[in-house]
C-alpha positions as CSV (number, residue, x, y, z in Angstrom):
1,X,54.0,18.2,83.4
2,X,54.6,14.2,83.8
3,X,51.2,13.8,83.0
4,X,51.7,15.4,79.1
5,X,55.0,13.8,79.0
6,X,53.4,10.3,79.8
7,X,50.8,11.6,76.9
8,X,53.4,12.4,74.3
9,X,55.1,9.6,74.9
10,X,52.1,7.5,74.7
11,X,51.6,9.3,71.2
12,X,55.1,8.5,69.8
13,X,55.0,5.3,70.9
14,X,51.4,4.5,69.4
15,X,52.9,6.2,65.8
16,X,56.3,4.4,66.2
17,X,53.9,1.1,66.2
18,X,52.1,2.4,63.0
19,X,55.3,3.1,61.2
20,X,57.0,-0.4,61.8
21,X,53.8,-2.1,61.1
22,X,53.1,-0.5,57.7
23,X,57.1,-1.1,56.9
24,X,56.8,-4.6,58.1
25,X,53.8,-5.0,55.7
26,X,55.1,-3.5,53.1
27,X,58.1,-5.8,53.1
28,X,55.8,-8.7,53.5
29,X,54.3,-8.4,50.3
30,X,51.9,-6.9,48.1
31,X,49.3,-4.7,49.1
32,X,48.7,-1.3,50.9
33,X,51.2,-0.5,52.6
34,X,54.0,-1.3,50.0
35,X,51.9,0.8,47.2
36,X,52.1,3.6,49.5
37,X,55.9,3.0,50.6
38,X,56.4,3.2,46.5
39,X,54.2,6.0,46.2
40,X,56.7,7.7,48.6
41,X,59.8,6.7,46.7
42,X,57.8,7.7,43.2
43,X,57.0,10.8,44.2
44,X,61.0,12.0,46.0
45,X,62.2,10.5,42.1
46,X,59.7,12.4,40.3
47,X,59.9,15.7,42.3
48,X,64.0,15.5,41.8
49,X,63.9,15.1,38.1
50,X,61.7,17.7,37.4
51,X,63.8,20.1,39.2
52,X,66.9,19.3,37.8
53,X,65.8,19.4,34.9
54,X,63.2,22.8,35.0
55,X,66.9,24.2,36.3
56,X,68.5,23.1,33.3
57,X,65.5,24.5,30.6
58,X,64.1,27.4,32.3
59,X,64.8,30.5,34.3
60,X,65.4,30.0,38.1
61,X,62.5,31.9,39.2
62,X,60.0,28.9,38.1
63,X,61.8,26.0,38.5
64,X,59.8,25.2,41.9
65,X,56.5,24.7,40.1
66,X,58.1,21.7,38.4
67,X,58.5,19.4,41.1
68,X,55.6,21.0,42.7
69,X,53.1,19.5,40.1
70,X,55.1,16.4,39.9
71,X,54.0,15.5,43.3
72,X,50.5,17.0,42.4
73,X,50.7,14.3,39.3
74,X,51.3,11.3,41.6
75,X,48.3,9.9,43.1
76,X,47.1,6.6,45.4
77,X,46.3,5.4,41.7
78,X,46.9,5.9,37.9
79,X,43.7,7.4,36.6
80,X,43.5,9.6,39.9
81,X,47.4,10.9,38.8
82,X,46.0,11.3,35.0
83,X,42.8,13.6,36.0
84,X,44.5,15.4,38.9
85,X,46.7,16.7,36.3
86,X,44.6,17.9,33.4
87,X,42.1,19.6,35.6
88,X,45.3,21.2,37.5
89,X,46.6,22.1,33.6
90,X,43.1,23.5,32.9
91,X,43.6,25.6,36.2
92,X,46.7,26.9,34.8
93,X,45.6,27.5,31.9
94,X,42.8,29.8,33.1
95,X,44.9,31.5,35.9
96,X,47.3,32.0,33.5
97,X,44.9,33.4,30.9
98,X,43.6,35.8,33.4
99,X,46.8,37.4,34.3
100,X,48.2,37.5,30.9
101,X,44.9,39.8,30.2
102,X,45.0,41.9,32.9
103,X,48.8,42.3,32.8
104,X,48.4,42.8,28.8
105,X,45.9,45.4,29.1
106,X,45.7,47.3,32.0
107,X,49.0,47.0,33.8
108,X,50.2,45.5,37.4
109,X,48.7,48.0,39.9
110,X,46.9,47.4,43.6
111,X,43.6,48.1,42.0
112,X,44.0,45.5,39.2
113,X,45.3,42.9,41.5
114,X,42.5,43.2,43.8
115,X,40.3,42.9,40.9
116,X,42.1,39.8,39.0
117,X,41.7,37.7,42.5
118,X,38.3,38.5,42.9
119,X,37.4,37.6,39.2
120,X,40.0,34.3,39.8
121,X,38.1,33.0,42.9
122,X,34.9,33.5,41.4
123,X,35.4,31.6,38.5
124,X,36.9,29.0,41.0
125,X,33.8,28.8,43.1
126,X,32.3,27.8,39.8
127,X,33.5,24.2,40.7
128,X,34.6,23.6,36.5
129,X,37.6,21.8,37.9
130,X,36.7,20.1,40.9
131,X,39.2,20.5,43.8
132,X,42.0,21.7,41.6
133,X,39.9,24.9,40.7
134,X,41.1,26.5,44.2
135,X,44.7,26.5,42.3
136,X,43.2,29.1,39.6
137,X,43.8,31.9,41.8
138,X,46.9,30.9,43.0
139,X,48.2,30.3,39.8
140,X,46.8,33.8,38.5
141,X,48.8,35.8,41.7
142,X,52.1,34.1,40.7
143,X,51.9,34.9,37.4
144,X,50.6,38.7,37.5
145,X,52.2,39.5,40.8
146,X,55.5,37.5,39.9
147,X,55.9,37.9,35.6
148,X,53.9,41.3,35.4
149,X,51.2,39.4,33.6
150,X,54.3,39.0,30.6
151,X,53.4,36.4,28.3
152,X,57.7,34.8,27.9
153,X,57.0,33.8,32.0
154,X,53.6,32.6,31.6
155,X,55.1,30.5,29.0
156,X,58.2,29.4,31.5
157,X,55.7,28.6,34.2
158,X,53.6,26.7,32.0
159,X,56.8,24.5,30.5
160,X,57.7,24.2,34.3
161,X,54.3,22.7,35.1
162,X,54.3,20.5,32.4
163,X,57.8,19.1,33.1
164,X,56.7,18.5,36.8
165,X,53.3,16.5,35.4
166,X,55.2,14.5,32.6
167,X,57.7,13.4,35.3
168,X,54.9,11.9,37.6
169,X,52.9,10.5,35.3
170,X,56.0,9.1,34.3
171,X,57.0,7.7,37.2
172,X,53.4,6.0,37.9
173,X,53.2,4.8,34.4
174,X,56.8,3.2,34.8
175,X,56.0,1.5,38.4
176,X,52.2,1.7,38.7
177,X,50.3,-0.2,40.8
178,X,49.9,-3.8,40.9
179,X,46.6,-5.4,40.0
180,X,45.8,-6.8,43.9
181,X,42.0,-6.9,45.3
182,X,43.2,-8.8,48.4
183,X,42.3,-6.0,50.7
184,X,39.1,-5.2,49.5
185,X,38.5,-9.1,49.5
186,X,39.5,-9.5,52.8
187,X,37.4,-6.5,54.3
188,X,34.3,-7.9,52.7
189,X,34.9,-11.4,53.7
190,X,34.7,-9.6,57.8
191,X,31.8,-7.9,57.0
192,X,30.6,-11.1,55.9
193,X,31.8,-12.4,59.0
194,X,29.8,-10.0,61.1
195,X,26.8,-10.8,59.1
196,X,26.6,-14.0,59.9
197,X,27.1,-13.2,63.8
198,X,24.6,-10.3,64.0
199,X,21.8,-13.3,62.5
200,X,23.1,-15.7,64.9
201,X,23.3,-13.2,67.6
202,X,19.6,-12.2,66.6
203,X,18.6,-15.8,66.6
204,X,19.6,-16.0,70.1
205,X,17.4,-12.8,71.0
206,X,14.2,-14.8,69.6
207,X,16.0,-17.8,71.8
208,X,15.6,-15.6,75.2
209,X,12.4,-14.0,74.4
210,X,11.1,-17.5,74.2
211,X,12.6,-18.4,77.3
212,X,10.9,-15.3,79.1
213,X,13.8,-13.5,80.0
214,X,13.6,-9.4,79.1
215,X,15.3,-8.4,75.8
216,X,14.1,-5.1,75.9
217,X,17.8,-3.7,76.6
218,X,19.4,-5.1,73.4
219,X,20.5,-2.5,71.2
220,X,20.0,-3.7,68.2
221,X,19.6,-0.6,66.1
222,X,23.3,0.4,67.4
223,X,24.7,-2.9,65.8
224,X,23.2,-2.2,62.8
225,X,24.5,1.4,62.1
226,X,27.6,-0.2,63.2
227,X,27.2,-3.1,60.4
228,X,26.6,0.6,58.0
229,X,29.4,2.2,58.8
230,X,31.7,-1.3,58.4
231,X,29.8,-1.9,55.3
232,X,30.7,2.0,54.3
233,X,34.2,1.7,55.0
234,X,34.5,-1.8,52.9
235,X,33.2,0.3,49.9
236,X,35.7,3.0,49.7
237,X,38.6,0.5,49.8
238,X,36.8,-1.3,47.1
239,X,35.9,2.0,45.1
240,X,39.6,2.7,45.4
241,X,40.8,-0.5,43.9
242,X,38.0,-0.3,41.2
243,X,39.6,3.2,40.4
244,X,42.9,1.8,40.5
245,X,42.1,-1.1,37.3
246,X,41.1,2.1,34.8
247,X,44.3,2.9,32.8
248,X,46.4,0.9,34.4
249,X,49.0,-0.2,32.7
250,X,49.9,-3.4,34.4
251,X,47.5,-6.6,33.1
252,X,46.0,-9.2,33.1
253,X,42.8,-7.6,35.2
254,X,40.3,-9.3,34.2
255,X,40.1,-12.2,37.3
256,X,40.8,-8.9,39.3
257,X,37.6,-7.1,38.1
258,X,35.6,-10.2,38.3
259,X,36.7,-10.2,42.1
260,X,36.2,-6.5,42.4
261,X,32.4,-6.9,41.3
262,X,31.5,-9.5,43.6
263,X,32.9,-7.6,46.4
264,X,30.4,-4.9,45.2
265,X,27.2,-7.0,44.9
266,X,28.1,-8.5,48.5
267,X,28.6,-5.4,50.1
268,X,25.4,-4.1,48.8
269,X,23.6,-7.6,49.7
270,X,25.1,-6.9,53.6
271,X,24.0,-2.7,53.4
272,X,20.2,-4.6,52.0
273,X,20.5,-7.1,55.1
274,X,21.1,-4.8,57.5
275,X,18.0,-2.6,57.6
276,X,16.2,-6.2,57.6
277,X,17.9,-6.9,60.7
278,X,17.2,-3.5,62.4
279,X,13.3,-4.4,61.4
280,X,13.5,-7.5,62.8
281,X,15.6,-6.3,66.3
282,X,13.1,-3.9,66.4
283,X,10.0,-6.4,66.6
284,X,11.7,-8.7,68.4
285,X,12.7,-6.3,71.4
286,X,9.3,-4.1,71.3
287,X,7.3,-4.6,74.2
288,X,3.8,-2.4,74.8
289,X,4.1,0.8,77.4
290,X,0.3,0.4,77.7
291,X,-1.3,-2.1,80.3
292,X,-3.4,-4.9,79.0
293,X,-6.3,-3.9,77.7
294,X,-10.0,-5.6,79.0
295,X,-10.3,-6.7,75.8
296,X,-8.1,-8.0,72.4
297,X,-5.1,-6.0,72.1
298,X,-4.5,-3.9,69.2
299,X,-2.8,-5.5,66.5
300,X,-0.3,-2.2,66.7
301,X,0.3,-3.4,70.2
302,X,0.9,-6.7,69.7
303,X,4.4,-7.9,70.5
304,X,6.2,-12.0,69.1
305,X,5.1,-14.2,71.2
306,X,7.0,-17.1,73.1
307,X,6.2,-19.4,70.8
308,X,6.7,-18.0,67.5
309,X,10.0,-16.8,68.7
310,X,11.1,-19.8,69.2
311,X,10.5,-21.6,65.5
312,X,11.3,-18.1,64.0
313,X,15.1,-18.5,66.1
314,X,15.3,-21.9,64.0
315,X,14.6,-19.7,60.9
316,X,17.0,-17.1,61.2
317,X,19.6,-20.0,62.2
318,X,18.7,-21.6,58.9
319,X,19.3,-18.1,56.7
320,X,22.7,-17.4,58.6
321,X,24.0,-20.8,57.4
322,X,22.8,-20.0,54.1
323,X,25.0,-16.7,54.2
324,X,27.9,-19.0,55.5
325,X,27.8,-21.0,52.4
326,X,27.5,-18.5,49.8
327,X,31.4,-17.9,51.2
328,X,31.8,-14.0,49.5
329,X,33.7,-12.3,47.7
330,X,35.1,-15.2,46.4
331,X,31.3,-17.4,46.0
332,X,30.4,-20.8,46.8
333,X,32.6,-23.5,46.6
334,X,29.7,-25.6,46.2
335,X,27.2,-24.4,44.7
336,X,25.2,-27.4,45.1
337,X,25.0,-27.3,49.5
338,X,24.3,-23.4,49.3
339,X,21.0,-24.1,47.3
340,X,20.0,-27.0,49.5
341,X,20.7,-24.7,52.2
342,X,18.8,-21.9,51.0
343,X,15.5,-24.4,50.0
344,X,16.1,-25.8,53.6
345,X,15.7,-22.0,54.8
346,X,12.5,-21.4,52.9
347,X,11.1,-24.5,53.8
348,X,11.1,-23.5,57.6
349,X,10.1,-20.2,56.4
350,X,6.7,-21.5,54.8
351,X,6.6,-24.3,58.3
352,X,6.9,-20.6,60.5
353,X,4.3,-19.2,58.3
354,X,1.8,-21.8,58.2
355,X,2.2,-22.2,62.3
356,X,2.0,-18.3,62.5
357,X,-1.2,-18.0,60.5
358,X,-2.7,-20.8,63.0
359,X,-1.9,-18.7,66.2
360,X,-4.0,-15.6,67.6
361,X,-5.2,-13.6,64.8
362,X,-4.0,-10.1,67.0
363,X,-0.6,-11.2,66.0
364,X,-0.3,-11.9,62.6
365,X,0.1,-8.6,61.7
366,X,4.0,-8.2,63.8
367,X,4.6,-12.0,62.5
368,X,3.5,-11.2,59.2
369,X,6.5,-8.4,59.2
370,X,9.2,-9.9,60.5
371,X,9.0,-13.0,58.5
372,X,8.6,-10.5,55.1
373,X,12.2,-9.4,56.5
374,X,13.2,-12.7,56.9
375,X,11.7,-13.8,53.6
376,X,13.3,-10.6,52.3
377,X,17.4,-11.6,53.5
378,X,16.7,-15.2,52.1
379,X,16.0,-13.5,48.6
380,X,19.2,-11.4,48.8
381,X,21.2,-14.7,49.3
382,X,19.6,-16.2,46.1
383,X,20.2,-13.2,44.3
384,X,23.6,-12.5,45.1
385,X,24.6,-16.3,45.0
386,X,23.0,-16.0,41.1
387,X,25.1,-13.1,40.6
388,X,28.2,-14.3,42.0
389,X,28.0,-17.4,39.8
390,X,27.7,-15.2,37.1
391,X,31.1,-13.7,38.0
392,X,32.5,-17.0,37.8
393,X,31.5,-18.0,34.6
């Protein structure tokens, strides 16, 4: 018993934390936590206007539907609030259409109400409305079960719907979210971050190996599903505030959407760099299960040697410094040191490749792979610097 006490407190105490850091935030400034402190006070408002005033207009036995869809009508953003609500309309509309025949022709009886929800949850496992489709059904048992299928409450529960959706677009129209990217900046400026370290981390792998010392337990493919799923999470905050620029009302957004789409390039340069850096871990850590071979080993056997390990290290130090400059989302500050940087970077890739072609001809082939990958993360630099420049201009 003390043991689920200690728990629950534990659990109280970790959401008491949560709570006082989002209020904390959200008195702070802008961002997050404040939209969604406003998205609570929005949505009490909206949901108390509606019903007062679906109490004052229409019969009591529909007024809940009002502030029912106003809270349906306020979403995270304003465009999410505007479709939520028409297809949820075009649900009740449908719902609504399918009782009123039923009821019209037919009658309210246990047979036909079996057969209305059956036809109503097949045509909303037809998916016309996306997730507000599952709300055809409902809508069609409240109005044949509840009005008899009569057309003067199908018309009440409709005016009570559309009170409740014109009170919360109303409310997110009249305080809608403000035009801030700084936490989709600052998530992409740590993956960035992590980037950088995962390089300098793999630089120090090719360090060891040349040093002798076993690398073989490194788990690099780990890191870089890791680097995915950080890289995955970055996105939906930036999808979110992309979503959250259509329709809104408050401007300017242009410097905002500039931002916005050089989070996105950067984001899809780190998801690119990744899977070079898993290719790269991969050859870097690989050792042969086989014994030597009597004679020349296979060139599928072969594994980096010391010595190319060592000059490739230099290389991969060289491309993480050429991330550092290009300094996303917001780009380089100078423009000028990330392109020396990045021609520093490929000219100690074509000094690794000249010294790599010299070496044993059995292992060229691994080499040849891992400097395409490094040749490869060099190119996404120098595109997304291009791009990001673009941005700017």
């Amino acid at each position: 018993m003390s043991e689920s006490k200690t728990r629950a407190g534990d659990w109280c105490r970790r959401r008491w934390h949560t709570v006082r850091t989002s209020l904390e935030e959200a008195v702070r400034g802008p961002g997050e936590a404040r939209d969604g402190v406003l998205l609570l006070v929005k949505g009490a408002a909206a949901a108390t206007v509606a019903w007062c005033l679906s109490s004052w207009l229409l019969p009591v036995n529909v007024t809940a539907f009002a502030p029912f869809t106003a809270l349906l009508a306020l979403q995270a953003t304003v465009y999410r609030s505007v479709w939520e609500s028409a297809q949820y309309l075009g649900a009740m509309a449908v719902g609504t259409a399918v009782a009123a025949g039923f009821g019209s022709t037919v009658g309210v009886h246990a047979w036909t109400l079996c057969v209305l929800v059956f036809v109503a949850l097949g045509v909303a496992r037809l998916r016309l409305l996306g997730g507000q489709g599952a709300q055809i059904p409902v809508v069609a048992l409240f109005a044949f079960a509840g009005g008899g299928g009569r057309v003067d409450y199908i018309g009440h529960l409709v005016a009570s719907a559309a009170i409740g959706v014109c009170c919360g677009l109303a409310a997110h129209f009249a305080v809608a979210p403000p035009p801030h990217t700084d936490t989709a900046r600052r998530r992409v400026e740590e993956l960035t971050a992590r980037t950088q370290t995962l390089l300098r981390d793999l630089a120090g792998t090719a360090e060891r190996k040349t040093a002798g010392e076993d690398v073989r337990g490194e788990d690099w493919p780990r890191r870089c599903e890791e680097l995915a799923a950080q890289a995955a999470d970055a996105r939906s905050v930036l999808e979110r505030e992309q979503e959250n620029a259509r329709l809104n009302p408050r401007r300017p957004w242009n410097s905002a959407q500039a931002s916005l789409r050089r989070c996105h390039e950067t984001i899809g340069m780190i998801e690119r760099i990744g899977t070079h850096v898993r290719s790269i871990g991969r050859a870097l850590t690989y050792e042969p299960r086989t014994p030597e071979p009597s004679g020349p080993r296979r060139a599928f056997e072969a594994s980096v040697s010391a010595d190319f390990a060592a000059s490739y290290a230099e290389l991969l130090h060289a491309t993480a410094e050429g991330l550092e400059c290009l300094a996303p989302p917001r780009g380089p500050d100078d423009p000028a040191r990330l392109r020396r940087r990045v021609e520093e970077a490929e000219r100690r890739y074509e000094e690794v490749v000249t010294t790599a072609r010299s070496g044993r001809e059995g292992e060229w082939p691994v080499h040849g792979t891992v400097l395409v990958e490094a040749a490869r993360i060099l190119e996404e630099i120098r595109h997304t610097s291009d791009l990001v420049a673009d941005t700017r201009g």
